[in-house]
N, C-alpha and C positions, 0 to 999 in steps of 0.2 A: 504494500500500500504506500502512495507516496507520502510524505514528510507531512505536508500540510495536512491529509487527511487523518493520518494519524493523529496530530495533536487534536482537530477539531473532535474526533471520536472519543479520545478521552477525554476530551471535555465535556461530552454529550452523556457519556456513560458512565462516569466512575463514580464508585457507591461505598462507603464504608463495610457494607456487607461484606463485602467481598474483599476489604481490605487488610493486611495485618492486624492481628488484636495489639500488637505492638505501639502498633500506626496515631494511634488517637491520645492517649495518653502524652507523646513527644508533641502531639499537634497544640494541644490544649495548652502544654510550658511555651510553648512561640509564642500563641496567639496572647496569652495572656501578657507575655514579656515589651512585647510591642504594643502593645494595649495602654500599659501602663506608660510606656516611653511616648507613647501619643500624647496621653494627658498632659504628662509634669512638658510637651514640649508646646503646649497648648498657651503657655505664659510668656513662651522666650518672643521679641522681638518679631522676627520673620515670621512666626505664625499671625501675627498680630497684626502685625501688617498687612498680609493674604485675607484675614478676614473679613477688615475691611472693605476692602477690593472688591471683595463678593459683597458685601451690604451695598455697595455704591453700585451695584451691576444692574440691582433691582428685581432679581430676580426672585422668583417664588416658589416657594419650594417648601416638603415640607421633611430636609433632611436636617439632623443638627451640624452645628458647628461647633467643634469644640472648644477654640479659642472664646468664643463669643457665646455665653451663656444666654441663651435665648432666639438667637440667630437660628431661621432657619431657611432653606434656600434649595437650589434646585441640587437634583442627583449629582450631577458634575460637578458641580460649583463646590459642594460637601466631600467631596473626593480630593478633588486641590487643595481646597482648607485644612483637613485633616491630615494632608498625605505630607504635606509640608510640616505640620507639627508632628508629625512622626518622626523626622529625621534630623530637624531643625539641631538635636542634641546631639546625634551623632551615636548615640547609643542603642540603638536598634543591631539586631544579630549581623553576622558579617553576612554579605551579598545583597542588603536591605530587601529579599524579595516580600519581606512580611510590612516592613513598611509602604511600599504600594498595596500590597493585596488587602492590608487590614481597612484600611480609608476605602479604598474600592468594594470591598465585598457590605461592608457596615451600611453606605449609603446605598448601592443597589438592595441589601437588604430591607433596609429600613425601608428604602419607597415599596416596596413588594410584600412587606410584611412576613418574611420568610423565619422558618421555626431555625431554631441554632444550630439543629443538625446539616438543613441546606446548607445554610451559612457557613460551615467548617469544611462540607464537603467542596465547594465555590471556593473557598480558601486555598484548600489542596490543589484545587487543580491550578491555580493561577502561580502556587508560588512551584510546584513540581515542572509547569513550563518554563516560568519563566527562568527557574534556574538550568532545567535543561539547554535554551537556546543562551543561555549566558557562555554554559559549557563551551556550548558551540561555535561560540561569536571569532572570530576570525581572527587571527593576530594582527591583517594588518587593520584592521576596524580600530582594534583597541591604540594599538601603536598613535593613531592619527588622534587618540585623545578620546574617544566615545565612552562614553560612562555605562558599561552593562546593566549598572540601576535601572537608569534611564531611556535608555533604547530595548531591553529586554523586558523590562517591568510592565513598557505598556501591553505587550504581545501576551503575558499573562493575567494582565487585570481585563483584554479583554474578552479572553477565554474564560473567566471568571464571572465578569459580569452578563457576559451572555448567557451562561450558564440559569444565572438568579434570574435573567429575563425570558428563559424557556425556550430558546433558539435551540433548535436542531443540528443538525453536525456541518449540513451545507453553509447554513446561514451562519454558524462560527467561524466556516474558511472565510468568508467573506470577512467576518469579521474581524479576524486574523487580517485580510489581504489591509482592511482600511487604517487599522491601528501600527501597521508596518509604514507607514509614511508618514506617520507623525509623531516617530521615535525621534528620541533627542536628549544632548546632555553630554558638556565637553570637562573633561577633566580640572583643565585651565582655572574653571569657574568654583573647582576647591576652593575653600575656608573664606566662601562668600554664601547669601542668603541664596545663591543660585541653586547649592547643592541642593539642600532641601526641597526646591521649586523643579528640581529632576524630577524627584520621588513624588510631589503632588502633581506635576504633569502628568506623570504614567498614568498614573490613576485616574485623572479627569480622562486621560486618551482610553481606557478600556472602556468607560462608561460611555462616551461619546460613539465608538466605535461600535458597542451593541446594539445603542440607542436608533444609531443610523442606520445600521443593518435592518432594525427591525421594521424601521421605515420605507425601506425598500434601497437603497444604496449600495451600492456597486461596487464591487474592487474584485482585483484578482487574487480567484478562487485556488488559486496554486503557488502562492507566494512565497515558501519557502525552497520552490521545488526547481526554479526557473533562475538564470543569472539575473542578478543586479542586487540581491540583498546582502546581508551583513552575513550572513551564516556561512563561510565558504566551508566551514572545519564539520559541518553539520552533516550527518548521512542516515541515509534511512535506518539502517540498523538502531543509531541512536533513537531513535523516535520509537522504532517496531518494541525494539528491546529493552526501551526504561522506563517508558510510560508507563502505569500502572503496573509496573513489576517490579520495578528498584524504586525507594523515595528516598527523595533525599535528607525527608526528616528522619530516618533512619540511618542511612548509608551515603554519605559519610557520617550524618546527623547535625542538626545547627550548633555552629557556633555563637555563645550568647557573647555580651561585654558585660566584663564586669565594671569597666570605667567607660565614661563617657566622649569617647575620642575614640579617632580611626583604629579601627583592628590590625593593622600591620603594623601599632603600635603598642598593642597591649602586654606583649612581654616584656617588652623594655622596662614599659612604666611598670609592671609588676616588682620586677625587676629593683630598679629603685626605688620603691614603697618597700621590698624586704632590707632592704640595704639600712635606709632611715628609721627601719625600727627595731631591727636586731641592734646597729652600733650608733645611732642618734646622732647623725653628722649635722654637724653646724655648719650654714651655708659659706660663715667666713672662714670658715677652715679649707674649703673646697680650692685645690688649685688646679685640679682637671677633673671633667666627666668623662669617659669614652665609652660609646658603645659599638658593638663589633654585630653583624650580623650579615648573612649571604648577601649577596651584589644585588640589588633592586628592591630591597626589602622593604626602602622605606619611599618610593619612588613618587605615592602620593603624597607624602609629607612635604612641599614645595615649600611653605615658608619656614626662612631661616631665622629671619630676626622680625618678627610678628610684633604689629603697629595695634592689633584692635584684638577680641575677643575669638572672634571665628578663625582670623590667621593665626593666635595660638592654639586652634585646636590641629590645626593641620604644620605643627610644629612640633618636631623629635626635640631639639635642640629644649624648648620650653615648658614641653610637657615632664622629661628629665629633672629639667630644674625647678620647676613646679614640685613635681611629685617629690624630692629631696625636701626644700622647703616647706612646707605644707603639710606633707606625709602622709598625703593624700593624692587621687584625681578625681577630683567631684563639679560640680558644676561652679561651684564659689570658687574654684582657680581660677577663673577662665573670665573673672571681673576681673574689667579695666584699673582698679587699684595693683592689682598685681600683676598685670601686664604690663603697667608703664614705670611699676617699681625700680629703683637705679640696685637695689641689690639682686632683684630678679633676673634685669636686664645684663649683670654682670657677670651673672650665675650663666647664663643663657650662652653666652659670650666664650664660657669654659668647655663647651662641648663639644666634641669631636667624635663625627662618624667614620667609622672605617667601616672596609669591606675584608669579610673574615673569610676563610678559605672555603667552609661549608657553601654547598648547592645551596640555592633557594628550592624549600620545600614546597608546598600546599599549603596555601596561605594560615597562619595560625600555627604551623610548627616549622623544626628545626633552632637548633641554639638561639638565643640572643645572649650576648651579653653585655654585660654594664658593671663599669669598674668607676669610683671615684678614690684617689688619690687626694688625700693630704698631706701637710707638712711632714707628721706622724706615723700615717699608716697608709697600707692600701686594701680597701674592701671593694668585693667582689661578687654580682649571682649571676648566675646562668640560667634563663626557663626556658625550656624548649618547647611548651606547649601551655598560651594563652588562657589565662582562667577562663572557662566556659565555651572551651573547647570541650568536643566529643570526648580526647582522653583524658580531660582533667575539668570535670563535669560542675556543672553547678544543680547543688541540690533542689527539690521545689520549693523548701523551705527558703531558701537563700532567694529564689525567685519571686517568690511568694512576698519577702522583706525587701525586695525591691523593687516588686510594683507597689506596695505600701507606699514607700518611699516617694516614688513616682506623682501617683496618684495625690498625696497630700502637697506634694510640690504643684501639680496642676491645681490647688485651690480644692479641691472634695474634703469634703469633713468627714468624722471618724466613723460616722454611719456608712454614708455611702461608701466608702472606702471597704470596710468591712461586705457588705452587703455587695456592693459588685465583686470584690474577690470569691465570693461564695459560690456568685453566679456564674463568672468567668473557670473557675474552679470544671463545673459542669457546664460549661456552654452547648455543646451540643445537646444536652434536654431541655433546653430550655422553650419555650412553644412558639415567641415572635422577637425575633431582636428587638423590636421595639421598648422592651421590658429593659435590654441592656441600656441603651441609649437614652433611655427617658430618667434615668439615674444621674444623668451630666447637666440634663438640656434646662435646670429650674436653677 
C-alpha cells in the first residue's frame, strides 16, 4: 500500500482495542505531562500575546483559551493559542509531538464533544505520525534549518483532527495532501516567541486542514508518495511496518524534561545541578566551566552570550552557569534579573565547549560531561542519559508533582488542580472532554 495511504488508514482505524495493554498507561504520563506544561505556559508572555491576537480576530467560537480565562473562540484559533502555550516553556517531552497534538486534539474535541477515550485514541494517532514522518524527514530538509516540530506536527494534528471530525481514510489523504503545504518552522527563529508559534501553527494547520477537507477541498491525494516533499529518507516499509505495530510511546518510549530548557541540554544541566550540591561551588571560586560532549550535541543551543530570557534558554554557556549559581533550572533563572546579572554574565563568560571523542548518540544519550575547576579543586559528572529518558525514567509520582507544579504556576487553585489531576489521571473514561476543559475556562 502506498505511504500516504497507509498513514490515512491508521488514522481511520486505530483503536485501543487492539492496542498494547502496555500502550495506555505510557499514553496517559504524556498527555498528562504536556497538559500540565500547557497551563503553567498559559502565563508566560508569548502565550499572552497569541491570545490576544485571537480576541482581536473576533472570532467565535466556542473553544477555551487557556491563557485567557474566559476566552472562547473558534476551533483553530484554540489550537494556536494553546499550542503556543505549550511550548512557550520549552519543557514539553523531546520531539514536542505532544505539544501540537494536545492543543489540537483538546479543541477538535471540545467542539465535537468527544468522550476521553476518542480523544486519547486522536492523540495516538497524530503524535505516532507525526513522529514517524519526523523519522523520516530528510537530512537535507533538516540541514536547511526546518524544525520537524513544525513541518511534521502539522501532518499529525491533521491526521488527528480528522480523525475527531469522522473523515474517512480518503478524505484524510486529502487531508494529509492540504496540511503538507502549510508546514513551516526554521530553526534560526530558536530562543524567540517564534519557537512556540511553530508548535501552535501545527496545530491550527491540522484543524484547518480537516476542517477544509470536510468542506470539500482539494489536495493531492498521494502526497507523501510523489517527489517534491520533505520525506526523501521515508519508505513504504516505514509506514506498512510501524504504524500500529511499533509506538513510539513505547519503543523507544518518550523522553520527559525534567528542566525547563532544550533537551540536548539536559544532561549537562543535570550535570551541574549534581556538581553544586554534592560540593557547593561558589560562583566566585569558578575559574573554568567545560563541558565535553559528541560533535553537534549542542547544535540548537545558538546563543552564546544571551541578551533576554528566551536566548538564555537556548544557551549551554548560561544554563551551566545558571544551574551552578542557582542550583537549580527552573523557570525563575530565566528572569531578566539574572540574565543581565554582571556575576552571571561573568560566570557565562567561563564556559567552554569542547567536542569529546564519543559519536553523537540518539538524542538524550551518550556521555556528557561537565567539569568546573577552581582555585582548589576540580569537580567533575558525567550523565549519559537525560533525567526522563526511557533509561533513567521519571516516576508518575514525580510526574504527577510536576504537573502540580505546573498547573498552580498556570494560576489553578488547589481544587482544581487536584480534581483535574484525578481526571487526567483517567482520561480516557472520562465521557466528554468538555468536563476537562471547563475546569480552566471560569
Amino acid at each position: 500500500m502506498p505511504m500516504t495511504e497507509d498513514i490515512a488508514a491508521f488514522a481511520a482505524a486505530f483503536s485501543l482495542k487492539t492496542a498494547p495493554a502496555e500502550l495506555l498507561p505510557r499514553v496517559r504520563e504524556t498527555f498528562l505531562d504536556s497538559f500540565g506544561v500547557m497551563l503553567a505556559g498559559g502565563r508566560e508572555e508569548s502565550a499572552q500575546i497569541t491570545a490576544r491576537w485571537v480576541r482581536g480576530q473576533g472570532a467565535v467560537g466556542q473553544c477555551a483559551v487557556i491563557a485567557e480565562r474566559g476566552l472562547r473562540t473558534s476551533t483553530a484559533n484554540a489550537a494556536l493559542a494553546n499550542g503556543v502555550a505549550a511550548h512557550t516553556l520549552d519543557y514539553d517531552h523531546f520531539g514536542h509531538q505532544s505539544a501540537v497534538m494536545v492543543p489540537c486534539v483538546l479543541a477538535a474535541g471540545e467542539a465535537k464533544g468527544v468522550s476521553g477515550r476518542g480523544l486519547i485514541e486522536s492523540y495516538i494517532v497524530g503524535v505516532e505520525v507525526s513522529a514517524l514522518l519526523a523519522k523520516g524527514m530528510s537530512k537535507a530538509a533538516q540541514e536547511l534549518g526546518l524544525h520537524p516540530a513544525g513541518v511534521c506536527g502539522s501532518l499529525g494534528a491533521a491526521a488527528a483532527a480528522a480523525r475527531i471530525f469522522g473523515l474517512g481514510r480518503e478524505q484524510i489523504q486529502v487531508a494529509l495532501g492540504i496540511a503538507a503545504s502549510l508546514t513551516a518552522g526554521l530553526s534560526q527563529n530558536f530562543g524567540t516567541m517564534v519557537k512556540p508559534l511553530h508548535i501552535g501553527n501545527a496545530a491550527r494547520n491540522g484543524i484547518a486542514a480537516a476542517e477544509l477537507t470536510a468542506l470539500g477541498f482539494t489536495a493531492n491525494a498521494s502526497i507523501f508518495d510523489q517527489q517534491g516533499g520533505f520525506f526523501g529518507a521515508l519508505r513504504n516499509e516505514d509506514t506498512s511496518e510501524e504504524l500500529g505495530k511499533r509506538f513510539r510511546f513505547l519503543e523507544p518510549g518518550i523522553a520527559f524534561k525534567a528542566y525547563p530548557c532544550p533537551y540536548s541540554s539536559q544532561r549537562a544541566v543535570d550535570a551541574i545541578v549534581k556538581i553544586v550540591e554534592r560540593h557547593n561551588v561558589a560562583p566566585r571560586d569558578v575559574m573554568e566551566i567545560t563541558c565535553a560532549a559528541a560533535p553537534a550535541t549542542f547544535r540548537v543551543l545558538i546563543h552564546h552570550r544571551p541578551t533576554t530570557s528566551l536566548e538564555a534558554k537556548f544557551s549551554l554557556e548560561y544554563l551551566l552557569a545558571a544551574g551552578l549559581t542557582l542550583k537549580t533550572i527552573n523557570e525563575e533563572c530565566f528572569e531578566l534579573k539574572h540574565v543581565d546579572d554582571p556575576v552571571m554574565r561573568d560566570l557565562v563568560a567561563k564556559v567552554r565547549i569542547v567536542d569529546s571523542p564519543a559519536k553523537r548518540e540518539t538524542p538524550g544519550e551518550g556521555p556528557v560531561s561537565v567539569q568546573v575547576r577552581t582555585q582548589t579543586a576540580v569537580y567533575e559528572e558525567t550523565v549519559s542519559y537525560a533525567p526522563g529518558h526511557p533509561k533513567n525514567p521519571l516516576s508518575w509520582e514525580r510526574l504527577a508533582a510536576k504537573y502540580q507544579v505546573c498547573a498552580r504556576q498556570g494560576g489553578s487553585n488547589e481544587t482544581t488542580v487536584a480534581v483535574s489531576l484525578e481526571s487526567l489521571s483517567r482520561i480516557d473514561e472520562i465521557a466528554n472532554v468538555r468536563e476537562l476543559t471547563q475546569l480552566f475556562a471560569a
